[in-house]
N, C-alpha and C positions, 0 to 999 in steps of 0.2 A: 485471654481466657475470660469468660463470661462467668461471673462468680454467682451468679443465678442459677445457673444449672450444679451445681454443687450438692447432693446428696450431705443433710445435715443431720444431726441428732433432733430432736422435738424442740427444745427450746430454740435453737437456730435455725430450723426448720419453718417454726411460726415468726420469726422474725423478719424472715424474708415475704415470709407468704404475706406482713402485714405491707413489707415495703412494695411488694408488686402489686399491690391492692390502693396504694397511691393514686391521685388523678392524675396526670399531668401538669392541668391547670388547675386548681383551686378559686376559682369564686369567691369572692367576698373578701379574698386575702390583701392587705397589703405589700406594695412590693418590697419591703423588708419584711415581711413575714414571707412572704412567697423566699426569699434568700434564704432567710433561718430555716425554713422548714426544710429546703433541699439540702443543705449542710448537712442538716441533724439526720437525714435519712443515706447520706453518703458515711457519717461517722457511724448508724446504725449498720450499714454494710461492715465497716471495720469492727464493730464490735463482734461480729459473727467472731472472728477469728479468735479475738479473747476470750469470748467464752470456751470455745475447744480446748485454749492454754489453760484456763480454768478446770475444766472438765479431766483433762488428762491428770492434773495434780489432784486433784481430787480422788481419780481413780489411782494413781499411785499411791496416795495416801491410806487408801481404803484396803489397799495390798497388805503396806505395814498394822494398823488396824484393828482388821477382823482375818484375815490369811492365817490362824495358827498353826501349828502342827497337823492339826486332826479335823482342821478344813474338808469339806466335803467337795470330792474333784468337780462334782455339775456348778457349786458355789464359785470355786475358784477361776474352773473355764469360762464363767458368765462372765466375770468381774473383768478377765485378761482380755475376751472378747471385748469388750464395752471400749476397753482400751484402745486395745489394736485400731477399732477402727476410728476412733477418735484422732488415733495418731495419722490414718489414713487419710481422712480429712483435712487434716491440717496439709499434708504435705503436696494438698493442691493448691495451696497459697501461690502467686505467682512469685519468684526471686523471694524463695521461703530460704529460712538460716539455714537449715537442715537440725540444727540441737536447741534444747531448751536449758534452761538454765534458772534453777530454781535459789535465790540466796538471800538469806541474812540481811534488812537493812540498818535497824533499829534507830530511825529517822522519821517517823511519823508523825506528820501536823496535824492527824486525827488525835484530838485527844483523848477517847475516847476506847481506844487501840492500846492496848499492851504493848510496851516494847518489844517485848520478847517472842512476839506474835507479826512482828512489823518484818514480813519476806517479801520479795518482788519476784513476778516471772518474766524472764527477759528470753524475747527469741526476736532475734537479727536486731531492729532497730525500734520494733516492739515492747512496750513497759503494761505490766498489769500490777497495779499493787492496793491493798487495802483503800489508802486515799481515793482511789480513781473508779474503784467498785461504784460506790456511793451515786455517782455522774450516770453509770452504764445502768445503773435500777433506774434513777429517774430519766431517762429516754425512753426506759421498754414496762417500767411499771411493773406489776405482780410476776408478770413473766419471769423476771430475773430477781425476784423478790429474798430467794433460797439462795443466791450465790453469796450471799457474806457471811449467812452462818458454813456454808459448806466448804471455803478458803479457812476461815477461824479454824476449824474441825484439824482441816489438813494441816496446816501452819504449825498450827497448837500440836499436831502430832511429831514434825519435824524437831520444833523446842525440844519437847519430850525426849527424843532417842540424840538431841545434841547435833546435832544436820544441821552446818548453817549454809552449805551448798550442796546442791544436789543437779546433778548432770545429765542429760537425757538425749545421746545423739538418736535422729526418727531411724527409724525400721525401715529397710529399702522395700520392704512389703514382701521380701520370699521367705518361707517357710525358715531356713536357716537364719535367718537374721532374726524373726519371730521368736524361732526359738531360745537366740542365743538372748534375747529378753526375755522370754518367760521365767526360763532358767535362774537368768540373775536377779529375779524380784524374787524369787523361791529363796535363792541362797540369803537375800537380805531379811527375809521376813526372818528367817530361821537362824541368822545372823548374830540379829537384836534380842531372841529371846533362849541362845545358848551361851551366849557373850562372856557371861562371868562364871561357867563352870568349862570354857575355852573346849568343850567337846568338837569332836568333829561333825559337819553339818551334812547331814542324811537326808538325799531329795527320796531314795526310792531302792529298788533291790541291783544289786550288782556293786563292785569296784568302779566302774564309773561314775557311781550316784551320791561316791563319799567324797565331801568336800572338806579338803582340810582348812583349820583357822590358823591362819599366816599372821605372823609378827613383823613389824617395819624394821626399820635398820633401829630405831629406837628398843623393841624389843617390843611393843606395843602392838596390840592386834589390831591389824590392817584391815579395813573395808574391802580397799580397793584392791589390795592384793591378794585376797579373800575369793575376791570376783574374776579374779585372773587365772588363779586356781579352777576356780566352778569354770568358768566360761571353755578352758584350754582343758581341761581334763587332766592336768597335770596334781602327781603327788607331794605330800608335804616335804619331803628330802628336797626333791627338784627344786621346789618353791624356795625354801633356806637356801641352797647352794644360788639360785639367782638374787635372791637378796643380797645376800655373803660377796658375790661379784660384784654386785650392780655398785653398791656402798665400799667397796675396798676401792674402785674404781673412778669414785666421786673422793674421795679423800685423798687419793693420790691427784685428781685434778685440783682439789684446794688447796692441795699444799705446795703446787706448782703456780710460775706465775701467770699461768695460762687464766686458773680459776674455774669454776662450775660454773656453767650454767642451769642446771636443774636445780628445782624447790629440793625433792624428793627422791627416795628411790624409786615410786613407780613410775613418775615423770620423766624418769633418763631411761626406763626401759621401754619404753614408747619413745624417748625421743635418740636413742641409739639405733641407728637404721639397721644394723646387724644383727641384736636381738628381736628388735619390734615386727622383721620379718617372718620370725618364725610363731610367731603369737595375735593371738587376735583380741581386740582391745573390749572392753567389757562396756554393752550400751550406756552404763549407770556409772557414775562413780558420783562416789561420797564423800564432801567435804575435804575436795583439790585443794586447797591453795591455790593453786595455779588458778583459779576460776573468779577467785574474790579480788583475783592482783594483774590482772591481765586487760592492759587497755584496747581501744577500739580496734585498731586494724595491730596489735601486738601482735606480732609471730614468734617470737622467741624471746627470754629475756637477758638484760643484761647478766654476767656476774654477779655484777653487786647488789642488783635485787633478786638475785636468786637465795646471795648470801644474806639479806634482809628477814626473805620469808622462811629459811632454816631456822634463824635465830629466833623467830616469833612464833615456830612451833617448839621449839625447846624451853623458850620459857611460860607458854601463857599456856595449857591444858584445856581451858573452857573454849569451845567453840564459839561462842557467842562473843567471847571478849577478844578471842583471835581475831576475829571478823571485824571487831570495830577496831583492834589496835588495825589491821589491815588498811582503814576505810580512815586511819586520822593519817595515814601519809602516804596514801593513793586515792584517796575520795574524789572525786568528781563535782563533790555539791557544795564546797567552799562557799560560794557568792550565795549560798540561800540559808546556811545554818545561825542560830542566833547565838548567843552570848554563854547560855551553860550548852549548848552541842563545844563552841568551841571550848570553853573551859572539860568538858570532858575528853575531848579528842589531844587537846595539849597533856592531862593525864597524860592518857594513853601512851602517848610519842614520848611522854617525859620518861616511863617505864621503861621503855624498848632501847631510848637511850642509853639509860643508865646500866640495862643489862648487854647492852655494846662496849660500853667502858669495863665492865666485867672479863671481856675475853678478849683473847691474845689478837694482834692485827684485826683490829676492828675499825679500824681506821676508811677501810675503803666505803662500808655499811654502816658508818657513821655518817661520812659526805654523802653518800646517797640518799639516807634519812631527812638529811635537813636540805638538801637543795630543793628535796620535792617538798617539803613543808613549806620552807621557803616561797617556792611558784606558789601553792596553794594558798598561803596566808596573804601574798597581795593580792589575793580575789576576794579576801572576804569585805565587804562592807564596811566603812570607817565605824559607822553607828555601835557596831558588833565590838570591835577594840573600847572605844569610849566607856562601855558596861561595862570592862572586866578589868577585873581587880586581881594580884596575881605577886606569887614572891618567886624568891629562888630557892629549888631546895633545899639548900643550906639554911637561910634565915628564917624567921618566927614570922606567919601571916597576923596583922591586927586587924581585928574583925571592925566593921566600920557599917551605916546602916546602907539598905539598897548594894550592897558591893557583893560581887561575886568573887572569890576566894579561890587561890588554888598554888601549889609549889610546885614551879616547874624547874627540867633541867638550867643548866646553866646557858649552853649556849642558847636554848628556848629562848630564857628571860633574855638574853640579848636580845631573838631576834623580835619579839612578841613587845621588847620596849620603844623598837626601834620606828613598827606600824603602828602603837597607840600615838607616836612623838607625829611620823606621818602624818595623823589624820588632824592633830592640832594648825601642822605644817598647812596643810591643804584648806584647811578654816581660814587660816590669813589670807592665802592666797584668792580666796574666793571672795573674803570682803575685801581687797582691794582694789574692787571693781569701782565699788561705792565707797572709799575713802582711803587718805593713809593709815595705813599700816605699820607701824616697827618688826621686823625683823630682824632676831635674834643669830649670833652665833649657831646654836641646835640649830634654828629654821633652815640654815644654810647645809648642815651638815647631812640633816637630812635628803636635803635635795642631792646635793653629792651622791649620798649613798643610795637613793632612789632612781636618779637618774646614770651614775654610774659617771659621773663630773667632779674635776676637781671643785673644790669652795671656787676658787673665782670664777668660774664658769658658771656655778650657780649661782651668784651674785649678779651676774651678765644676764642671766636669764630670767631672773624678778626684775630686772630692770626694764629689760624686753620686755615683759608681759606687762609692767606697768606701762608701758607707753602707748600700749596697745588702746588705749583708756583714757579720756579726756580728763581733767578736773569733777566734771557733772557725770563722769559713768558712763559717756556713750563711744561706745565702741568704733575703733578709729581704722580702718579696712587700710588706709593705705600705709599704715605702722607695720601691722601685722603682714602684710604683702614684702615689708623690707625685711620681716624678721622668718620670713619662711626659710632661707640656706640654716639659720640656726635651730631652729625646730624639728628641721629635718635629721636633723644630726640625732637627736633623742627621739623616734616617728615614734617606736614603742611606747613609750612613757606619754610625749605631752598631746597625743592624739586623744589617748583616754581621760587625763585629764584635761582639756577643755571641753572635750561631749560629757562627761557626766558629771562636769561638776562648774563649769563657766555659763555651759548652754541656756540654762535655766535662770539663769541673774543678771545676762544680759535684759539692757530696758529692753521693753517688747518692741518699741521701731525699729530696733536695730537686732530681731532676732532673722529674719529675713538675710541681712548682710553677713553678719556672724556666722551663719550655715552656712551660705557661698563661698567665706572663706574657707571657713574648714574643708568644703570640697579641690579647691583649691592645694591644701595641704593633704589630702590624700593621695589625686594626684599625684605627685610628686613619690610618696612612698615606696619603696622596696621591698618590705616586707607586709603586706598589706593583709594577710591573715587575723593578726589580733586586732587589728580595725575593722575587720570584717565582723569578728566575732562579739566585738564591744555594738556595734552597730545591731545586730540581729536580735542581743540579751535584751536591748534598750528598747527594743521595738516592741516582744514580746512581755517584757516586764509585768506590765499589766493588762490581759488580753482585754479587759472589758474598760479599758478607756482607752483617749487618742489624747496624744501628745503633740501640737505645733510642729513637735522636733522629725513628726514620723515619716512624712512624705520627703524628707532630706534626706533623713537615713535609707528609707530604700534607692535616692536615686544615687548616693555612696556606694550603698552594699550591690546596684550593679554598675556602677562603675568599676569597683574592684574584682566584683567577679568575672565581669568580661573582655577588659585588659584592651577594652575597644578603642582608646584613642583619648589619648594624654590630653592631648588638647580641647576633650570637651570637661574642661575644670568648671566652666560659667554657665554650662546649659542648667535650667531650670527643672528640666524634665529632660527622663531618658528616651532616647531617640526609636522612633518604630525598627526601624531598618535593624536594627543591635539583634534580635529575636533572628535573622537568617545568616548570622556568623557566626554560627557555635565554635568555629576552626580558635577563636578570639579568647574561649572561658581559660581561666587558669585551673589548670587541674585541682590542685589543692584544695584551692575556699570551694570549689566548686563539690568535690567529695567532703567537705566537710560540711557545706550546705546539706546535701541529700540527707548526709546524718542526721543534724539538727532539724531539719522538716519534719522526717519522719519520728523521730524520738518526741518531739514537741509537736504533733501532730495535732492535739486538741486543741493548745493556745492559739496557732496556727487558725483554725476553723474559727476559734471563739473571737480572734480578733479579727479576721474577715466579716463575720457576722457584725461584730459594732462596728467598723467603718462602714458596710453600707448602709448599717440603719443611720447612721446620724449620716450619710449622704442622701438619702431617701427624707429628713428632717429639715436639711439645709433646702431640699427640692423646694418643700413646703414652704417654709420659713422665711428662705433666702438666708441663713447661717444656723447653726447649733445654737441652741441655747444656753449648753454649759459652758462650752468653749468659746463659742463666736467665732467656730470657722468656717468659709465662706462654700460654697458652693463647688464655685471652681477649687477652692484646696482640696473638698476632699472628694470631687471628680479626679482631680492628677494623683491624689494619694492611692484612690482603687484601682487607676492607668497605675500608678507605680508597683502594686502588689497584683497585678496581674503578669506584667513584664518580669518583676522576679521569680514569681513561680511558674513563669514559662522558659526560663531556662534552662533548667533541671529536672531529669526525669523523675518525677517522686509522688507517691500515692499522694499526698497531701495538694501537689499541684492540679493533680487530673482531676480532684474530686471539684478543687475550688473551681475552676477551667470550664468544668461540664455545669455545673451550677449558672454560673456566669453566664455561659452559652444560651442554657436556658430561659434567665431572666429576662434579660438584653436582647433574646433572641423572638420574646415575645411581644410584637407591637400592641397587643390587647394590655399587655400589665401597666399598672396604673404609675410606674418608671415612667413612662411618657406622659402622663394626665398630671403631674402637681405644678403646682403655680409657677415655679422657673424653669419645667421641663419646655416648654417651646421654646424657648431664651437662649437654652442650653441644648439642644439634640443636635447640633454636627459634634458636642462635646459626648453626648450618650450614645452614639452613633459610632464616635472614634473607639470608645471601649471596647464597641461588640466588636470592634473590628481585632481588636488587641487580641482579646477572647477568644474569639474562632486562630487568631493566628498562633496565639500560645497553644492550643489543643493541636493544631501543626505539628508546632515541636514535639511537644511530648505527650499526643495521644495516638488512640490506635484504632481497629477499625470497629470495636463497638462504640465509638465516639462517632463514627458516620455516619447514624440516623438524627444523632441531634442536631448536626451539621445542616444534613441535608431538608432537616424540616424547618432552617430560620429560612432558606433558599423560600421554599414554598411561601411565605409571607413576604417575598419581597414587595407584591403591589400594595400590601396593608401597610406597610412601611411609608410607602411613596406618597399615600392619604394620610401621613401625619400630620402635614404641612403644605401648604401649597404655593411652595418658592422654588425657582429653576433650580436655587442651589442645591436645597434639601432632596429633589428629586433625581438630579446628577448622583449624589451622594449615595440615595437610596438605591440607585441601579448596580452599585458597583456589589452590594451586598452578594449578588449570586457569584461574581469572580472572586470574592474573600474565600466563599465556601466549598467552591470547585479549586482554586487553591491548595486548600487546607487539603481536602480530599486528595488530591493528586499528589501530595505530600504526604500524608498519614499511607497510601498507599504502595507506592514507591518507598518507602520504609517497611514497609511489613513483608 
C-alpha cells in the first residue's frame, strides 16, 4: 500500500504534503546528514499514524467532555463524524491491530507530567505516550504544537471519571457497526453524568432508547455491562438473570478443581461460546482488567491469574491504584524502573499479598504472585537493589540518611534480600578479573540459588571462572573453551552475566577474544531466546552511543536467530548468503524480534542514525574520536544491522533498507568523497549490495523505483575508481537490482 495516497486530516495531511515536497538529493548535505534526514522523514511517515491515535482519543475524549444531555444533535454529529473518519484512516494502516487500547501508566520520566495524567495509547505494536509527544512536536514544529495540551485535556479527563483503561475495537466501516458505536458513547456520556442517582439512561423516545444501569456480580454498577445492555437492547431483568448465571456459574467453577478462568462476569460472557453467540460485544469497554493484565500474544489466562485479578478488584476500588497493583506483578518495564518505582510496586504486591493470606485457598494466587515478581525482580538492575532500603512487615523500619524505606511482605523481604545479596555476589565476581577475591559462604549460596546449583557446584563454578583469568587479568580463551560443557549446563544465567557485566572489564586486547568466545557459547545454547533478548536490550540501551560490544552482538543475535549453522561459532561477520535461507529463522526470537523492532522503533532509527554518523567520521578521520573505532568496525557494524533487519519483515526494517538504498545507492554522495572512502569502496560497495538484498527479503513493490534508479547510475559507479577490480564489482550492481526486483516480484 502506498501510504501517500491516504486521505488525512489537515495536520497529517500537511505532513505528507511537506515530506513529498522533499528533494531527492539534497545539496550541500553531508552523507550523515543525507542518512538522518531520510530516517527522520521515514519516522515523520510513521508519525502520520500517531497522530490519528492521537486524534481519535482526543475525539472520544471530547464525547465525555462537552456531549451532555442537552447537546445539540448538528454538535454531536460533527464530533461522531470527525471520529468516524479518523477511525477510517487509521484502518488503512497496513497489518493494523484492528483495536486501540487506551491505559493507565503512571511511569513517566517526564517530570514535568502528573502521574495521574501518565496513559499510553497502544495499537498492535504501536506506543504513543506523553514522554514521546515531545520528539513528534520537535520533527514537525508548530504543526503539531497543540497535540500536548489536547492528550493532557483527554487524559486529564479519563483521571476524572476514574478510566484507567479504555477499549476501542475499529468500526468495520458499515452503518451497523457505526452505529453500534455511536450508541455506546451516548450511553457512556450519559453514564457518567447519572451514575450516582443510578436512574435509567435515556438515548431518545421508545422502550428501545431506555437503557438500564446494570450491577456486577459485586453489586457495583457496571460500565461494561451497562453497554451490553444499550448495545443488545436487552432489559434490566434479562441483564440481572445473566449476571445471576454468568457468577453462580464461575463460583461453581472456583470451587471446583477445574478453577476459573475469567477476571469477570462480563469476561465469561463473552468468553462462554454459548452465551457470547447470542450477544453482540460492545465497541468500548471500560476499565477490563483483562486489558491491563494480558500479555503479548496471551489468549486466555491461566486460573491463577484469573484468580489474581478477582482478588485485586475486591480489594483495591481505585482505578488508578488497581492499575499499578496490576503493573507491580505483570509489568513489562522492570529493567528500566528506578529505586522508589521499585519501592512503590513492592508496596503494592506487599498489599495484594497480604490480602491473599486473608482468604481461604489462596495458596495457588499466592504462587503465581511471586513467581511473576520473582521473573521480574531479576530484570531489574543491580544499581536499583543497592538504593533500597526496606524491612519486613512485622519489624520497625530505622530511618537512615540517603535510604529509601519501606515494609514489605515476608516472603518479599526474602526474595528482595536475596537480589540486594546478588548484586553484592556479582561485584566480587566482576573484580576478580583484576584481583583476588574472598568469597564467602552467602557468595556461594547465592550462586546456588541464582543459578539453581547446589554449593559445590557453585564453588566449581568461581573457580571455572577464575581461571578463565591470568594473574594480570587477561583473559585466557583456551580455559574458557574447557569450561564451555559446564556453562552450558547454566546458558540461562552465566550468558547474561558475562555480556553485561564481565564484557566491559575485560583489558581492551582482549575484548576482541572475549566476544568470540562468548559466541562460541552461544552457539552451543538450547534455549537461545533470553540471549537473544539480553543481546538486543544491550544494543539498544543507549541509542545515541556505540559500544565496542555492538557489532558482536548483532552478529550473536543473528546467529541465533537464524539457526544457520553451529559451526559458524569463529566467523567475524555474518555471512551474505544467510539473507536467502529464511527456511533457517527460528520462529520464536524471530516473532519476538518483529515485536521488539517495532515497539522500539525509534531507538532503532535513532541508533541507526549514530552508527552511520560516526561511520561517515571514521571515513574522515580514519577512527571516531570518542571511541576510537576504526573504520572497518564500523563498516561490518552497519554490514551487521543491515543483515539483521533484513530478516524480518518489520516497518522499522523497510524504512532503515530504503534509506540505505538510497545513500549507498548514490555515487554523487559525498559516502564516496572522504579521505578513506577510496581505500575502502569494495567495503562500501559490499553494503549496497547488503542493502538492495535485505529490501529482497522484506520489501515490496513500492521499493522498485528506488531499486531501479541505483541500476541507472551503474556507469557513475564504475568512474569511482579506475581499477579492473572496482569496475568488475561495479558491473555486477545491475544483477544485485534485477535480483531483488525479480524477488520483491515473485513475492507479491
Amino acid at each position: 500500500m502506498d501510504e501517500k495516497e491516504i486521505c488525512l486530516d489537515d495536520a497529517a495531511r500537511q505532513l505528507f504534503s511537506q515530506i513529498e515536497g522533499l528533494e531527492e538529493h539534497k545539496k550541500g548535505r553531508s552523507a550523515a546528514e543525507l542518512m538522518a534526514e531520510s530516517l527522520a522523514e521515514e519516522q515523520k511517515q510513521h508519525d502520520v499514524w500517531r497522530i490519528l491515535l492521537c486524534e481519535i482519543v482526543h475525539h472520544i475524549a471530547d464525547y465525555f467532555q462537552r456531549m451532555d444531555l442537552d447537546a445539540r444533535q448538528t454538535e454531536e454529529r460533527q464530533t461522531f463524524d470527525q471520529l468516524s473518519e479518523t477511525l477510517a484512516k487509521l484502518s488503512q494502516l497496513p497489518r493494523q491491530a484492528g483495536r486501540i487500547l487506551v491505559r493507565y501508566r503512571g511511569l513517566s520520566v517526564g517530570s514535568d507530567i502528573p502521574e495521574r495524567l501518565d496513559y499510553e495509547i497502544v495499537f498492535g505494536n504501536m506506543v504513543v505516550d506523553l514522554d514521546f509527544v515531545p520528539t513528534m512536536i520537535k520533527r514537525h514544529g508548530s504543526l503539531l504544537s497543540h497535540l500536548m495540551g489536547q492528550l493532557l485535556d483527554a487524559f486529564g479527563g479519563f483521571s476524572d471519571r476514574g478510566i484507567n483503561n479504555l477499549h476501542l475495537s475499529l468500526p468495520k466501516g458499515d452503518p451497523d457497526s457505526l452505529d453500534r458505536l455511536r450508541r455506546s458513547l451516548h450511553i457512556l456520556c450519559r453514564f457518567y453524568r447519572v451514575h450516582a442517582n443510578q436512574r435509567d439512561i435515556v438515548l431518545g423516545a421508545g422502550k428501545e432508547n431506555v437503557v438500564p444501569m446494570v450491577t456486577d456480580e459485586k453489586g457495583i454498577l457496571s460500565t461494561n455491562l451497562t453497554l451490553v445492555a444499550g448495545v443488545n437492547r436487552l432489559g434490566a431483568k434479562t441483564m440481572r438473570n445473566l449476571v445471576a448465571k454468568v457468577d453462580a456459574w464461575m463460583h461453581k467453577k472456583e470451587a471446583s478443581n477445574e478453577g476459573c478462568e475469567f477476571t469477570s462476569v462480563y469476561n465469561a460472557i463473552f468468553g462462554l461460546p454459548k452465551i457470547s453467540a447470542q450477544l453482540i460485544p460492545p465497541p468500548v469497554e471500560i476499565n477490563n482488567m483483562d486489558w491491563l493484565m494480558r500479555g503479548q500474544s496471551e489468549k486466555r489466562f491461566t486460573r491463577e491469574k484469573a484468580k489474581v485479578a478477582r482478588i485485586i478488584a475486591s480489594v483495591e476500588a481505585s482505578p488508578e491504584r488497581a492499575a499499578k497493583m496490576i503493573k507491580s506483578v505483570y509489568g513489562d518495564d522492570y529493567q528500566k524502573i528506578n529505586s522508589q518505582h521499585l519501592e512503590e510496586r513492592l508496596g503494592l504486591s506487599s498489599g495484594l499479598l497480604q490480602a491473599i493470606d486473608s482468604k481461604a485457598k489462596g495458596d495457588d494466587a499466592r504462587q503465581e504472585v511471586l513467581t511473576n515478581l520473582k521473573q521480574r525482580l531479576d530484570t531489574v538492575r543491580d544499581d536499583v537493589f543497592d538504593n533500597l532500603y526496606f524491612s519486613r512487615s512485622e519489624d520497625c523500619g530505622v530511618s537512615g540518611r540517603g535510604c529509601i524505606l519501606g515494609a514489605v511482605h515476608r516472603q518479599l523481604h526474602k526474595m528482595v534480600s536475596f537480589f540486594k545479596g546478588r548484586s553484592a555476589t556479582r561485584k566480587k565476581m566482576t573484580s576478580m578479573v583484576h584481583g583476588t577475591i574472598r568469597f564467602e559462604e552467602h557468595d556461594y549460596d547465592v550462586l546456588s540459588q541464582d543459578f539453581g546449583i547446589d554449593m559445590d557446584e557453585a564453588r566449581q563454578l568461581v573457580d571455572v571462572l577464575k581461571k578463565c583469568f591470568n594473574e594480570k587479568g587477561r583473559f585466557l580463551k583456551s580455559s574458557f573453551a574447557a569450561a564451555l560443557p559446564r556453562f552450558t549446563r547454566y546458558e540461562k544465567k552465566i550468558f547474561e552475566f558475562l555480556w553485561r557485566h564481565l564484557k566491559d572489564v575485560v583489558a581492551p586486547e582482549d575484548r576482541t577474544v572475549f566476544l568470540n568466545a562468548l559466541q562460541l557459547l552461544t552457539s552451543r545454547m538450547n534455549q537461545p531466546k533470553r540471549a537473544f533478548k539480553i543481546l538486543l536490550e544491550d544494543f539498544l540501551k543507549n541509542p545515541g552511543d556505540i559500544q565496542f560490544s555492538d557489532a558482536k552482538a548483532l552478529v550473536l543475535a543473528n546467529l541465533i536467530l537464524h539457526e544457520y549453522d553451529k559451526s559458524l561459532a569463529d566467523i567475524e561477520i555474518t555471512p551474505e548468503d544467510i539473507l536467502f535461507n529464511q527456511r533457517g529463522l527460528n520462529a520464536e526470537v524471530a516473532r519476538y524480534a518483529a515485536w521488539r523492532m517495532d515497539r522500539d522503533q525509534e531507538a532503532f532509527f535513532d541508533k541507526v542514525r549514530t552508527v552511520h554518523k560516526a561511520l561517515c567520521e571514521a571515513l574522515e578521520f580514519g577512527m571516531t574520536r570518542k571511541h576510537r573505532l576504526s573504520t572497518k568496525d564500523l563498516l561490518g557494524l552497519e554490514r551487521e544491522v543491515y543483515i539483521f533487519l533484513s530478516m524480518i519483515e518489520t516497518s522499522v526494517g523497510g524504512s532503515v533498507l530504503r534509506s540505505a538504498v538510497t545513500e549507498y545507492g548514490s555515487p554523487e554522495s559525498d559516502l564516496y568523497f572522504l579521505k578513506e572512502s577510496d581505500r575502502l569502496l569494495p567495503n562500501l560497495l559490499q553494503n549496497l549490495r547488503i542493502a538492495i538484498r535485505g529490501l529482497a527479503n522484506i520489501g515490496n513493490m513500492d521499493n522498485i523505483p528506488s531499486l531501479e534508479a541505483v541500476k541507472t547510475r551503474e556507469e557513475v559507479f564504475q568512474r569511482l575508481k579506475k581499477t579492473k577490480a572496482h569496475r568488475d564489482q561495479s558491473r555486477l550492481i545491475s544483477e544485485w537490482v534485477d535480483e531483488a526486483v525479480k524477488i520483491i516480484k515473485f513475492r507479491s
